[in-house]
N, C-alpha and C positions, 0 to 999 in steps of 0.2 A: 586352596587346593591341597589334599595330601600329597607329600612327596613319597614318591616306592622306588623301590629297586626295580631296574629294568629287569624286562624279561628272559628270564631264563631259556637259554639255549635247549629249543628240543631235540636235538640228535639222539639216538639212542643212548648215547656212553652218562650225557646226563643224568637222563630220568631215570637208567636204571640206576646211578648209584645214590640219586635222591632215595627213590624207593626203597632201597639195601639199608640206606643208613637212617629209614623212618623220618625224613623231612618232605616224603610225599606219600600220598596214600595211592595204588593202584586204582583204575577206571571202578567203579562199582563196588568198592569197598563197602564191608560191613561195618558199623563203629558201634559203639555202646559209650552213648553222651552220660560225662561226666568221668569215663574210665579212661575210652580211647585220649591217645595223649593227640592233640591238632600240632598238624604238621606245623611246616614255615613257606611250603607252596603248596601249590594247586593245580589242576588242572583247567580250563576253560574252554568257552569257544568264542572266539570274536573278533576283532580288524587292526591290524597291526599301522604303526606308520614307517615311512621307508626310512630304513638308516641311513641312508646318509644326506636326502630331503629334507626328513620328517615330516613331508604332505604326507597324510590317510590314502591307503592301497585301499581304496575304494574298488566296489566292481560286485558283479553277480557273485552269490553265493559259491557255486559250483562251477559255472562256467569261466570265469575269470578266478579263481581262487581266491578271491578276495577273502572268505571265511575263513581263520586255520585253527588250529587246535594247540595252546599255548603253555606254556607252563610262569603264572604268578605268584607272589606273594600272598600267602592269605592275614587279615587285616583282624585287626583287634576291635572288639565290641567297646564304644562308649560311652557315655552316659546316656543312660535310657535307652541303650540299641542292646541287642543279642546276634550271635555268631550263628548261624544258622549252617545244617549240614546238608545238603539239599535234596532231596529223593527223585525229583522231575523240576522241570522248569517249563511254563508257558512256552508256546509258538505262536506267534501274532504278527501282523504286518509291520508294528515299529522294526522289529528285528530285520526285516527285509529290507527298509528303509535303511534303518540303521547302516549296514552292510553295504548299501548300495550309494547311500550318500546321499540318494534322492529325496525329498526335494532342496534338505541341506546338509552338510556334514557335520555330524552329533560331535565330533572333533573341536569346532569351531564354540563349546560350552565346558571343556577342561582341559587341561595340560599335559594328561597324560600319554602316552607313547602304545596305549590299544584302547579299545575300544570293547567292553564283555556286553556282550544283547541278552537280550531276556526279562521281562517282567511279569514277574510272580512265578509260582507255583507251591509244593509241597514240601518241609523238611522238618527238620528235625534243631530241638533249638540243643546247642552243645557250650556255650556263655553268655553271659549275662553281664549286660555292665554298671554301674553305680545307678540305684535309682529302681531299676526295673524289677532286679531282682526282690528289692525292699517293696516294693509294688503288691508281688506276688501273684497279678493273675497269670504273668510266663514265671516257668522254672524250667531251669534244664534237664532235657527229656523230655517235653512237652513237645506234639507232633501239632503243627501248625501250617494252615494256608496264608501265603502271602499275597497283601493286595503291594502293588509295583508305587503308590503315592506315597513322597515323602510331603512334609510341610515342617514348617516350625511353629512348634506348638507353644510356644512363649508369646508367638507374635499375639498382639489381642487382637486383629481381623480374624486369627482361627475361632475368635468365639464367637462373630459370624458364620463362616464357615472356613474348615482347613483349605479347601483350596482357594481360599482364595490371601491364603499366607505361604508366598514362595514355594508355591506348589510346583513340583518336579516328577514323572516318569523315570523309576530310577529303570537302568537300563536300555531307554534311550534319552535323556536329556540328561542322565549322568552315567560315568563308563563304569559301574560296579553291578552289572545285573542278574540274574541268577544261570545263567547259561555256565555258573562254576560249581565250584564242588565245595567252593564256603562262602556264606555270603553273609555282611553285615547289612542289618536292615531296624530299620526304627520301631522301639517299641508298640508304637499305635500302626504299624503294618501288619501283629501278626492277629492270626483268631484262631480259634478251633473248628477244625472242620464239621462239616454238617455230618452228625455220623449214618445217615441213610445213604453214604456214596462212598464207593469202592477206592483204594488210596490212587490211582490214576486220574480218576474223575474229581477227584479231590483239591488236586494243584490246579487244574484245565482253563476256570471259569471266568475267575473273579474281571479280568481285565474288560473281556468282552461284554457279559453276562451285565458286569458292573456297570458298565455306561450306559448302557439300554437302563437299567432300573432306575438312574439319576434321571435321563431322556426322558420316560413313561411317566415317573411318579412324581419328579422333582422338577423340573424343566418344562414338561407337560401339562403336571397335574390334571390328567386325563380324569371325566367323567365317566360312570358309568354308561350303558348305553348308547355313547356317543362314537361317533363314524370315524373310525382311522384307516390310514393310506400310508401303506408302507414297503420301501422302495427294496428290490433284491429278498422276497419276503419267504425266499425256499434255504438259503443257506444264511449260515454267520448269523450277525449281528440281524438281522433281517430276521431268522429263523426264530433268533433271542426276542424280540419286539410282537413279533407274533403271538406266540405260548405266552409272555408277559402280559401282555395286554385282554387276550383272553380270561386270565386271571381276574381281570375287573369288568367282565363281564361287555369288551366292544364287541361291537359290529367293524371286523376288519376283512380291507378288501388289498389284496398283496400283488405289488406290481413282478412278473415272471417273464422268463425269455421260453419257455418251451411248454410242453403239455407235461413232460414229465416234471417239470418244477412247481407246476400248476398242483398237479397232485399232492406233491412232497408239501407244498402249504397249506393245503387243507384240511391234511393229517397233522398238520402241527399247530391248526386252529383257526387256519383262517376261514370266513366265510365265503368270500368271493375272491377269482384273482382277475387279472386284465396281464395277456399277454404283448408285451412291447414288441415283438417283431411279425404279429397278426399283421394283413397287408395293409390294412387302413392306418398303422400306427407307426409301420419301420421306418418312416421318414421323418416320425413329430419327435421322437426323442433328439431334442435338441436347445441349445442356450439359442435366447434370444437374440436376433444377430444385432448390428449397433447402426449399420442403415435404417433411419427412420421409414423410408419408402418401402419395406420388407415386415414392418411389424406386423399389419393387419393380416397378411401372407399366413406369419408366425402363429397369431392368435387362432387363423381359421383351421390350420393344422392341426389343432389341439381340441376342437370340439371332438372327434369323434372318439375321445378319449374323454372327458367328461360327458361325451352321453353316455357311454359304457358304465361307467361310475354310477350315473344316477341311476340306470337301468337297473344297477344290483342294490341301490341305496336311496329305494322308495321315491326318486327323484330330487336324493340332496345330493350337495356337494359334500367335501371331507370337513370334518369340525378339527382334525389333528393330522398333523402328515411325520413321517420318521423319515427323512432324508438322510443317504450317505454316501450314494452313489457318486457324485461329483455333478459338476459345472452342467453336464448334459442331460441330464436326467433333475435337476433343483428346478428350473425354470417351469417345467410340464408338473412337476408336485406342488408348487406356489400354483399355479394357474388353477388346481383342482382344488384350494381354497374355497368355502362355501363362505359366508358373511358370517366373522365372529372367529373365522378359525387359527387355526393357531400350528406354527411349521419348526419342528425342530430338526438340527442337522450337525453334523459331527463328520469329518472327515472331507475329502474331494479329491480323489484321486486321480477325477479325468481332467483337472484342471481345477485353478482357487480364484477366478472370477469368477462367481455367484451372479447372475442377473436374472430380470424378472419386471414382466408387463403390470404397473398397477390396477387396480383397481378398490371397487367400492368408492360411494358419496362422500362428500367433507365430512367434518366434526367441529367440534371445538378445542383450542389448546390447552381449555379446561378438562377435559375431556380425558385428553390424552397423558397431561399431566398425572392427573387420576390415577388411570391406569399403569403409568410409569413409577407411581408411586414419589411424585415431586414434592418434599417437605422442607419445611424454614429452614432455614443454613444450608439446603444445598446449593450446588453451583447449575446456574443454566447457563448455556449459551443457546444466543440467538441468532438465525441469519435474518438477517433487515436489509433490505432492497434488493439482492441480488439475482434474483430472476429476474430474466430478460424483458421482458414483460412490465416491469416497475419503470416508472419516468419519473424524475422528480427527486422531494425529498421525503413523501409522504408512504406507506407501505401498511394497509390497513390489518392484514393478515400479523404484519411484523409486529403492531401498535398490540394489537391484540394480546400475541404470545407474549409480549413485555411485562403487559399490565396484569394480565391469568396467574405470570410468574411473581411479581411483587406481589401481588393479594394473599403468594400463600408464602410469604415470607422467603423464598428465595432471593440468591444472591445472584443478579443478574449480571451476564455479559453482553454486549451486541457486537457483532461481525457486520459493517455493512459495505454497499458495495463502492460509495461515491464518500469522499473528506466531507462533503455538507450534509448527508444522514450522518454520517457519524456525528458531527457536531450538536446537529437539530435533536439527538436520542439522548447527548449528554445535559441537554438544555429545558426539555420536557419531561425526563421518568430519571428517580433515583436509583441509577442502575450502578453497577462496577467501576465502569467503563465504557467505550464505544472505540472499535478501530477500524478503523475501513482498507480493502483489498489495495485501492489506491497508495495508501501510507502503507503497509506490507509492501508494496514493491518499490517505494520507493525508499527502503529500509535495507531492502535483503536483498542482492545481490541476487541470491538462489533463487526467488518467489518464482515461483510462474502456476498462474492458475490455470487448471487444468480441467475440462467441464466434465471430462469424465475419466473413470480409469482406463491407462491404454491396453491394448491390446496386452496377455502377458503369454511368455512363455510356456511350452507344459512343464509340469513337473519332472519329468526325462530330461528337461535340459536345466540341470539346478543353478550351473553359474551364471546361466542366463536369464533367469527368472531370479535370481539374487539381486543380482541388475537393473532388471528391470521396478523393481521393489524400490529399492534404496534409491532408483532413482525419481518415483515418484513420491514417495515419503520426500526426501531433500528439498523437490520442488516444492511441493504443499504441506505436509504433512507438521514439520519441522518450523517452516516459519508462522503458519498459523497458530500452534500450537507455542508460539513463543511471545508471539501477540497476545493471544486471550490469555494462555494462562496464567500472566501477571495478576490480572486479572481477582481472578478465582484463586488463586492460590494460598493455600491454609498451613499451618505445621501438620498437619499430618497428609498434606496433599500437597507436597510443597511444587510440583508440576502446575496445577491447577485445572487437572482435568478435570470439565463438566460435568455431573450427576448425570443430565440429559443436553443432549443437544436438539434443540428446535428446527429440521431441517423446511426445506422450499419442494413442493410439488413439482415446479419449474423450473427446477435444474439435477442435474445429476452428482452430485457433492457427496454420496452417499459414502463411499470409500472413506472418502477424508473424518465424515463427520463420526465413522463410529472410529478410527483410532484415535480420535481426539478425547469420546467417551471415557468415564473412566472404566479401567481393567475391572473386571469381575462383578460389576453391580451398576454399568454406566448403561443407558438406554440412549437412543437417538428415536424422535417422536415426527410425524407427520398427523396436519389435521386438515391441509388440503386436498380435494379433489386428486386422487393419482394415476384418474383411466387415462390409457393411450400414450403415456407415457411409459419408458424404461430406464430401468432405476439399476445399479449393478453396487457391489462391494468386496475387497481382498477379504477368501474365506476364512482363513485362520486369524485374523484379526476380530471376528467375529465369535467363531467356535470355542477356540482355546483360552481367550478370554473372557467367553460367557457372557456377550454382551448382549443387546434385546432390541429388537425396532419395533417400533409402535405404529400402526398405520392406521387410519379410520375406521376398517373395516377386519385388517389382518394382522395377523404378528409374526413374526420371525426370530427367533429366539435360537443363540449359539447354546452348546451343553458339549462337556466335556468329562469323561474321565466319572468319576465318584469321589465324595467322601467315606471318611473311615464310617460314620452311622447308617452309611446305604450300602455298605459291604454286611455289616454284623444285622441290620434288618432280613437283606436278600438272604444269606446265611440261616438265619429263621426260618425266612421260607419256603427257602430248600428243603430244611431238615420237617417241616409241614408239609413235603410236596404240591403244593400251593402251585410250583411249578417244576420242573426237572431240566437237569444239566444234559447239553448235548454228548452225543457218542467220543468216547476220549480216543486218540489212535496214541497207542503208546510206543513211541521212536526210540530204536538204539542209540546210546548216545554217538557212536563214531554215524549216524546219520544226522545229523542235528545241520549242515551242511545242504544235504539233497532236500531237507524237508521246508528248507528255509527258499532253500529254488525253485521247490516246486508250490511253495507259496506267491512267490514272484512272480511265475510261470502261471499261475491259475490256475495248476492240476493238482492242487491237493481235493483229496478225497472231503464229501461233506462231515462238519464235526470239529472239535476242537482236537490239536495234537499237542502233543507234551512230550520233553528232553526225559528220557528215564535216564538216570543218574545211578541210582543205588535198587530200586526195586526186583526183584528174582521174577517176578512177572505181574501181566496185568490184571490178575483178579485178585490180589490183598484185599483183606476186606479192613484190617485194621491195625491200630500198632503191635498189638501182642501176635498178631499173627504176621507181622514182617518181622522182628526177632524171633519167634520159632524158625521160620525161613532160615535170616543170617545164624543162627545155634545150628540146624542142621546141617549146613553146608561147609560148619567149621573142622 
């Protein structure tokens, strides 16, 4: 972690004589990068911790002052980063989070004594540090959009892909965000703006815009002509997915709460919409409840919402769905599932237990391996007996997935549920290992098998959904995961987590078996039978780490964030208006506070908004004409 100087005292007597003696620059300055001399502070916006605690003053932006307006250090550009001046900065919901604590405090991942929000927008680069400058595509004075993902680009996973090498949200999962007036940021964050967009619209996009394009193109890999369903499809990320996806040419049908959002999406591409508070529907949007005497209730709910569907989609169901809405609204988008289809999701705001009625016919674990993409040297694990349902020591289904697995040269594990499967698995199939649930508790202290995830908290109550977390990972999570992974475990996976995990129809373990997955390429498979059953899992275990389920008939796939090659593609795009960026609302910066509240609040206006920092107003159309600007004003 860097160490800084605390924060400078903002009373008036300070800042003005920072400003007198040119170690700060006033609100909205003009600068001319490479002349202007960079101060030794700054200004900001972001979340203080208490002096004499040091817990995080957490709390609403406005209504609790938790936001203030601070005076920092500004930080020296390193190797392969640039100093960046910043013209505007995104507004997006981390920030709100951020600010608010909710669902955890961004505090509890650095040491620092604030907290600055913001990811991405527009500036201006004013140093360069070893490396980048020799590089030559940034030089100072080069006017640049920034995407908010950092990685390490040493690591060799980024030559799979960067995120999935210590990938970070700088701004909220680290406290240096553009909400300031300097900001360091990694070479491979910056690009050239699409020059078909005005310099407001320019910073606005990337964060939002950017994860819809990974979702769509990468995540998805949506077909032409095929059927998508997509959740909040008049504003945001919804509105993004829409116009996207049109792009390649779907038939989309966009889930609305009114007639006038019904409209707003079908000026932005969609074909059809289905509004959720029509009378036949205000009571289907809803999670699965965990009463099994209730499900059938749940599923007949939800017909008149897939006949709607098929009504406008020649009588299919969805081939693709765009989930973001949260916990209440994922259950009824999985359910509109046609045979084949495929559900990606990002976010959950009205809650991060995911659950969901199976369905579709078996498979095979061949099958599904397949599709998981299972090759020699990786790690499987297997559950072997553990449905209810299993007597004995014999488990055909389990025998199966063992042997599908050794034929293609995986490295197999078994999980099973009695000491003599275990034994009998180590005795018949050249696997890893074998350890059964029984020896886990008779091991650990902590174990307790848990048949499903418990109820959790919402995310308004984060210590308590903290809690509830850590205290199901403890029970299960932790000792499973300490069992098998001996197992499995490689130099470069020295944990041992599974490539795929082989889960049971017959039980609900699904939580457990994707954190046990590996992060950012780990699948968890089903090749059983999964009607009439409900199946749930912690969402952000799933999303943020990108993990994948495989089911007979469906798939469910996390997607998170972008890489830097789906930033400079979308970028192309733009600049091909292929597609176009939403309406930018350009915030003074002493409002950067109300606009973060009125995010929180749900009354921001539709469109992307942005922190104006330095701009004279919001129709600049380019650099030469934001220096005419700051020349004439001088």
């Amino acid at each position: 972690m860097t160490e800084l100087t605390p924060p400078v005292e903002t009373s008036d007597a300070p800042i003005s004589e920072l400003i007198e003696n040119g170690e700060l620059l006033p609100r909205n300055a003009a600068i001319e990068p490479g002349e202007t001399e960079i101060p030794d502070y700054q200004f900001a916006w972001g979340i203080t911790a208490d002096d004499e605690t040091g817990e995080p003053d957490h709390g609403e932006p406005v209504e609790d002052g938790a936001e203030k307006e601070i005076v920092i250090p500004v930080e020296d550009p390193g190797p392969n980063e640039a100093l960046l001046y910043m013209l505007t900065s995104e507004v997006n919901y981390n920030d709100a989070w951020a600010v608010t604590g909710i669902p955890v405090s961004t505090f509890q991942q650095h040491d620092r004594d604030w907290h600055i929000t913001g990811s991405g927008g527009l500036a201006l680069v004013v140093e360069t540090g070893d490396g980048l400058d020799e590089q030559g595509r940034i030089e100072v004075g080069d006017m640049v959009n920034v995407y908010a993902g950092q990685f390490d680009a040493l690591d060799p996973k980024a030559g799979r892909d960067p995120m999935y090498s210590d990938f970070t949200i700088q701004g909220y999962q680290t406290p240096d965000g553009s909400h300031q007036q300097f900001m360091v940021a990694q070479g491979t964050q910056l690009f050239k703006p699409p020059q078909n967009l005005d310099l407001a619209k320019a910073g606005s996009y990337i964060l939002t815009m950017g994860t819809i394009y990974r979702a769509l193109f990468n995540t998805l890999d949506v077909e032409p002509r095929s059927r998508l369903f997509v959740e909040g499809a008049s504003t945001g990320t919804g509105r993004d997915a829409v116009q996207m996806a049109k792009s390649r040419n779907l038939d989309i049908t966009g889930l609305v709460s009114s007639d006038e959002r019904a409209a707003r999406a079908k000026e932005n591409g969609a074909d059809a919409t289905i509004n959720r508070k029509q009378a036949d529907l205000v009571d289907a949007m809803r999670m699965v409840p965990n009463d099994p005497d209730e499900w059938d209730d749940w599923e007949a709910a939800g017909e008149p919402l897939l006949e709607e569907f098929r009504e406008k989609n020649d009588g299919e169901l969805a081939d693709y769905v765009v989930s973001h809405a949260g916990a209440e609204a994922f259950s009824r988008s999985y359910q509109l599932l046609g045979e084949g289809g495929r559900l990606t999701f990002f976010g959950a705001s009205t809650g991060y237990e995911m659950a969901f009625m199976g369905k579709g016919e078996a498979t095979t674990p061949d099958d599904v391996y397949s599709r998981a993409g299972l090759n020699a040297g990786d790690g499987l694990l297997v559950w072997y007996g553990t449905p209810e349902d299993i007597e004995g020591t014999y488990d055909d289904v389990g025998e199966d997935a063992i042997e599908a697995g050794l034929e293609r040269n995986a490295r197999v594990a078994v999980l099973t549920d009695t000491a003599a499967q275990a034994e009998y698995v180590e005795s018949e199939y050249d696997v890893e290992g074998a350890v059964s649930l029984e020896a886990i508790e008779e091991q650990s202290d902590r174990f307790e098998y848990l048949d499903t995830l418990p109820e959790l908290p919402a995310p308004s109550q984060p210590d308590e959904l903290a809690s509830a977390v850590g205290s199901y990972m403890g029970k299960m999570f932790k000792p499973l995961g300490i069992a098998t992974g001996e197992f499995l475990a490689t130099p470069n996976n020295p944990r041992g987590n599974p490539d795929v995990v082989f889960e049971r129809a017959g039980q609900n373990t699904l939580t457990v078996s994707t954190m046990l997955s590996a992060p950012y390429q780990g699948s968890v498979v089903f090749s059983e039978e999964m009607r009439g059953n409900r199946y749930s899992f912690y969402a952000p275990q799933v999303w943020m780490r990108q993990r994948r389920i495989f089911m007979p008939t469906t798939e469910i796939f996390g997607t998170h964030m972008k890489n830097t090659y789906e930033v400079w593609k979308m970028n192309e795009e733009i600049e091909l208006d292929v597609f176009d960026v939403p309406q930018t609302h350009l915030t003074p910066w002493e409002d950067a506070p109300k606009a973060h509240q009125d995010m929180w609040d749900n009354n921001h206006e539709e469109g992307s908004y942005v922190i104006n920092h330095a701009l004279p107003s919001g129709d600049v159309e380019t650099k030469e004409e934001l220096f005419d600007h700051w020349n004439e004003d001088e």
